[in-house]
N, C-alpha and C positions, 0 to 999 in steps of 0.2 A: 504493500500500500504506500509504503515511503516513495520508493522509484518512482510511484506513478502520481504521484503528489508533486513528486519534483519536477516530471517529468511535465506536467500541467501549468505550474507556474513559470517555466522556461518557454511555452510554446504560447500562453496567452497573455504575458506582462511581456515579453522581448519580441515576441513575435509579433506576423504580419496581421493574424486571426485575432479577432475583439472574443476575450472572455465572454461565456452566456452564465446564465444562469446553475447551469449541469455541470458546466466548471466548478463552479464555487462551491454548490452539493458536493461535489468528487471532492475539494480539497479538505473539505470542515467537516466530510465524514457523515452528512445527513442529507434526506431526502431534496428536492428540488423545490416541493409543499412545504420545508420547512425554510428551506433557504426563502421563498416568495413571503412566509407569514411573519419569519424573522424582520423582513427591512420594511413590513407592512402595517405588522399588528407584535409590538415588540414583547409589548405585554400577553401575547397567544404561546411563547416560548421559555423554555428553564432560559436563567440570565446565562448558564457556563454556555449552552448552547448557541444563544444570539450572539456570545461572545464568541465562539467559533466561527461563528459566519461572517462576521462581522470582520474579522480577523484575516480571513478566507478573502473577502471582498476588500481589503485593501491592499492583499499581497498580488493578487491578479490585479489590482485597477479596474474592476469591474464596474461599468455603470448600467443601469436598466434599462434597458429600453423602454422610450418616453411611452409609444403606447402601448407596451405589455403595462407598464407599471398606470396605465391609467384604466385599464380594467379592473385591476386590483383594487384602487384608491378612488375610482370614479373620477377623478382630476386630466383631465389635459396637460397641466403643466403651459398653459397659456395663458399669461394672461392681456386682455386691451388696453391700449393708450385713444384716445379722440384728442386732436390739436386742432383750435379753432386753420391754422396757417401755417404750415408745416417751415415754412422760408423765412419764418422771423426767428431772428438770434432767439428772442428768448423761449421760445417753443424747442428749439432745436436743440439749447444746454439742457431746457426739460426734460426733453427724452433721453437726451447721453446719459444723463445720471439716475434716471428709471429705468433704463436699459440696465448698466452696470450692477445696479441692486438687484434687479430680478435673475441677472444671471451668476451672481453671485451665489441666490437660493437654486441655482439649476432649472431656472424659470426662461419661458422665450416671452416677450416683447412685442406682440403686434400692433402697429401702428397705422391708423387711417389720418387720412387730412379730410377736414368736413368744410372746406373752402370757406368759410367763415356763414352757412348756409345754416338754418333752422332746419329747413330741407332734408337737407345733405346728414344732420346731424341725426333726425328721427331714423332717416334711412339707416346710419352707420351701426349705429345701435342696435339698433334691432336683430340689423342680420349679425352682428358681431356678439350679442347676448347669447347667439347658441353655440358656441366654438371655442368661448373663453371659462376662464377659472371663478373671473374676474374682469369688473370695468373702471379704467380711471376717464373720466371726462374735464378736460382740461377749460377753464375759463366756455361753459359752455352757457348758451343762448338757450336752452329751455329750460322749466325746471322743472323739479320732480310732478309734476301735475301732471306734464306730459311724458316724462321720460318711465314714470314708475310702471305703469299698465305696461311697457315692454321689459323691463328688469325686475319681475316679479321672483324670478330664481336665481338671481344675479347676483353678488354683491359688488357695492359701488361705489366709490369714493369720487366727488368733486375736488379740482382743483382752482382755488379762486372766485368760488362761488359759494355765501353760504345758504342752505336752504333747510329746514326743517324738516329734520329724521333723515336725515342723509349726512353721514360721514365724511368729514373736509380735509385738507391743509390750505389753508389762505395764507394771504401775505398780507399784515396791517395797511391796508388800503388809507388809512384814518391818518397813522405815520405818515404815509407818502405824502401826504396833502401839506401836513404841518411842515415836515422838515422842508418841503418846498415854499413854501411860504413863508416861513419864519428866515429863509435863507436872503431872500427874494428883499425883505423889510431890513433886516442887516447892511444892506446895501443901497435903502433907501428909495427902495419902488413902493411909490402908494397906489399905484393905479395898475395894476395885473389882469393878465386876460389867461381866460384858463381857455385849452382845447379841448373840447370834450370826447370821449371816446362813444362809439357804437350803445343807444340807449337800452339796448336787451341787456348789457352787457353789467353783470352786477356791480364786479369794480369797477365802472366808469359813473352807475350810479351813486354809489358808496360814495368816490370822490366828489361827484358835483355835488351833494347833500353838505360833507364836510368843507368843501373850500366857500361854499356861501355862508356856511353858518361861522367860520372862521373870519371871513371879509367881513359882516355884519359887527361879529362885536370886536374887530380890529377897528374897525373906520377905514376898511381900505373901500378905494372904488375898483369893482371888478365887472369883467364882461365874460360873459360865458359865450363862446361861440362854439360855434357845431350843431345838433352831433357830426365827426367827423370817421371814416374807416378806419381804423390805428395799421395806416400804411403808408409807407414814404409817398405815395401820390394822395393824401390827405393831409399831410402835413404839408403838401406844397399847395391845394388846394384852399388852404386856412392862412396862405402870408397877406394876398389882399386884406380880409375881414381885419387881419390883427394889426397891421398896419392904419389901415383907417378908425380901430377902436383908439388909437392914442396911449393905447399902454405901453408902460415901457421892461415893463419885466411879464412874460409869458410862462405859462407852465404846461408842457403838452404830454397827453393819455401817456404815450409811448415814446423811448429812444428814435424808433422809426421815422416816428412822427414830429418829433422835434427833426430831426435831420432833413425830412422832406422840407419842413420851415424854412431850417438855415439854408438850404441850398436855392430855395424861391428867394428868400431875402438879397442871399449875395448876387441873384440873376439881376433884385431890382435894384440895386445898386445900395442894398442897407446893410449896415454895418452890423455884425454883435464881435462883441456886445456893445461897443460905442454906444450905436442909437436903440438897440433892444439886444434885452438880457435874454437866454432861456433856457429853462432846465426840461429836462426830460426823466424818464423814467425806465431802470430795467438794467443800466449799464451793460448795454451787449457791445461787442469785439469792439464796432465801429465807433463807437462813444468815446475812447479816447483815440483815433487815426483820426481823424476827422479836423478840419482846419475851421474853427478854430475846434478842440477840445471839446466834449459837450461833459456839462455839468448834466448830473444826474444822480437818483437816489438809486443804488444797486441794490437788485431784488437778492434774495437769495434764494436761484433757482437749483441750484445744486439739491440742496439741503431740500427744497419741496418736492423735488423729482424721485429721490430718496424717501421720503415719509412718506408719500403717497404709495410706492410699493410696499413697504412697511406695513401701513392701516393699511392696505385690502390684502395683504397675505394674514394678518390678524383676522381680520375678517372672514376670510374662507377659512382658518382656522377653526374659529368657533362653529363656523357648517352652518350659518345663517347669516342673513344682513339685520338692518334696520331697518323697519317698514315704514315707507312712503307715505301712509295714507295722511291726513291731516289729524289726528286723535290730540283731545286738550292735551294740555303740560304735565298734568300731572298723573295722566295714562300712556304717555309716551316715555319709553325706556331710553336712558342717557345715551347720547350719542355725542363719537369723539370725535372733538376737531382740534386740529395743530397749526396755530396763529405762529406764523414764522413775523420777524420784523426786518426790513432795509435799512442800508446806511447811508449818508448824504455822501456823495463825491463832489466837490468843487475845483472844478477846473476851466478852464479859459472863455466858456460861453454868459458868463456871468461877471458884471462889476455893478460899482455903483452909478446910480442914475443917472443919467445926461441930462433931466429936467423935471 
């Protein structure tokens, strides 16, 4: 039995053949049923036993095949990503770092782009609710009213969105406003125009709620323009309006969208921050290449793309979600969100006022 033990770990850890299952049985000395119930149901076997398989299974490198081992476990091993816009930096660090943690747990990653479409996003869902582990839906445009009746056996974390009996990570939207603003008055802008982001869009409501009630008991005079798309062809879309508002310090949805700005601005021969200051939001690649520099409050998207596979593998853990329906407060069972916070960057698109 030794010879043929040895003989087993020489031909499936060195060799060209991927260890199976019947390997691992041959080396640890037990059936093939115990080796499946050992790495399944650890608690279905004696410990000395799981510890020979287990033992077995790291001297071969054996991994299981994703769907033998989703028979077993009922699991895919898949789970979904939804980005409103697959091509903006900050979507794009989102997934690198959701990717990485799920493949970390030996989890795969699917990813749809929902074009920034209500549409697009009922469609995404839906067919993607029968294939996955799990769904994360990133800054999305419905909310569980509509999305629940297709993720009823789902579980689902929002990102950026908070909504009631639905498990989140958000980023302090409430912060982003202040440290822009309080940045903005350090320098001496009383007159600011905010850019507003897509109205479905909960962090853009969040914001424009917080920067008016913040201008209100500043004494700043503010103008709200938009709503606009939070893409560089909206931000360039928004340099007329903000130009003729007479503000002199601007705060726009997105980095994108401040760059589309700056880059209308220096078409129309304006200056920043000379004649207009502005800051953005999100700190992607291009926020500091850019001429001049954009100030901006940097999200921490790492960190959310991470806790979001985090809560929904907790989540399919427990073998249920959180239910959608509307039930009072105090019939609805606690549901977990993880409020990340941004920090201010100041850099070259910002000084003090010219008037």
């Amino acid at each position: 039995m030794r010879e043929q033990r040895t003989s087993l770990l020489g031909s499936s850890k060195h060799g060209s053949s991927r260890p199976t299952l019947v390997d691992v049985a041959a080396l640890a000395g037990v059936s093939p049923a115990t080796v499946s119930r050992a790495l399944t149901r650890g608690d279905a076997v004696k410990r000395t036993t799981r510890r020979r398989v287990l033992s077995a299974v790291d001297a071969l490198d054996y991994r299981p095949n994703r769907a033998a081992r989703g028979l077993s476990t009922g699991r895919s091993g898949v789970l979904g990503m939804l980005v409103p816009d697959i091509s903006n930096p900050f979507f794009a660090e989102l997934i690198r770092s959701a990717q990485a943690e799920a493949r970390a747990h030996d989890q795969v990653l699917l990813i749809a782009d929902t074009a920034q479409s209500e549409a697009e996003e009922l469609d995404l869902t839906e067919s993607l609710a029968g294939q996955v582990d799990g769904l994360i839906v990133c800054s999305p445009r419905l909310g569980p009213e509509r999305l629940g009746p297709r993720l009823a056996e789902v579980p689902l974390v929002f990102v950026n969105r908070r909504a009631e009996g639905v498990p989140a990570v958000v980023i302090d939207q409430d912060a982003i406003v202040r440290m822009s603003v309080r940045h903005l008055q350090d320098f001496r802008h009383h007159h600011l125009a905010f850019l507003a982001g897509p109205e479905d869009l909960w962090s853009s409501e969040r914001r424009l709620e917080t920067v008016r009630a913040l201008a209100n008991s500043e004494g700043l005079e503010l103008d709200v323009l938009g709503p606009y798309e939070p893409s560089f062809e909206g931000g360039s879309q928004a340099a007329e309006p903000t130009v003729a508002s007479g503000a002199t310090g601007v705060i726009a949805f997105n980095d994108v969208m401040a760059l589309g700005l700056m880059a209308r601005l220096a078409a129309m021969g304006i200056a920043v921050p000379e004649k207009l200051s502005v800051v953005g939001s999100d700190d992607v690649p291009l926020a500091h290449m850019w001429t001049p520099a954009l100030t901006t409050v940097r999200a921490p998207t790492r960190a959310a793309g991470r806790r979001a596979v985090e809560l929904l593998g907790e989540l399919i853990e427990a073998g249920a979600r959180e239910p959608l329906d509307r039930t009072p407060p105090h019939e609805s069972p606690p549901v977990r969100r993880i409020e990340l916070e941004g920090q201010l960057v100041v850099r070259e698109s910002t000084s003090r006022a010219w008037a």
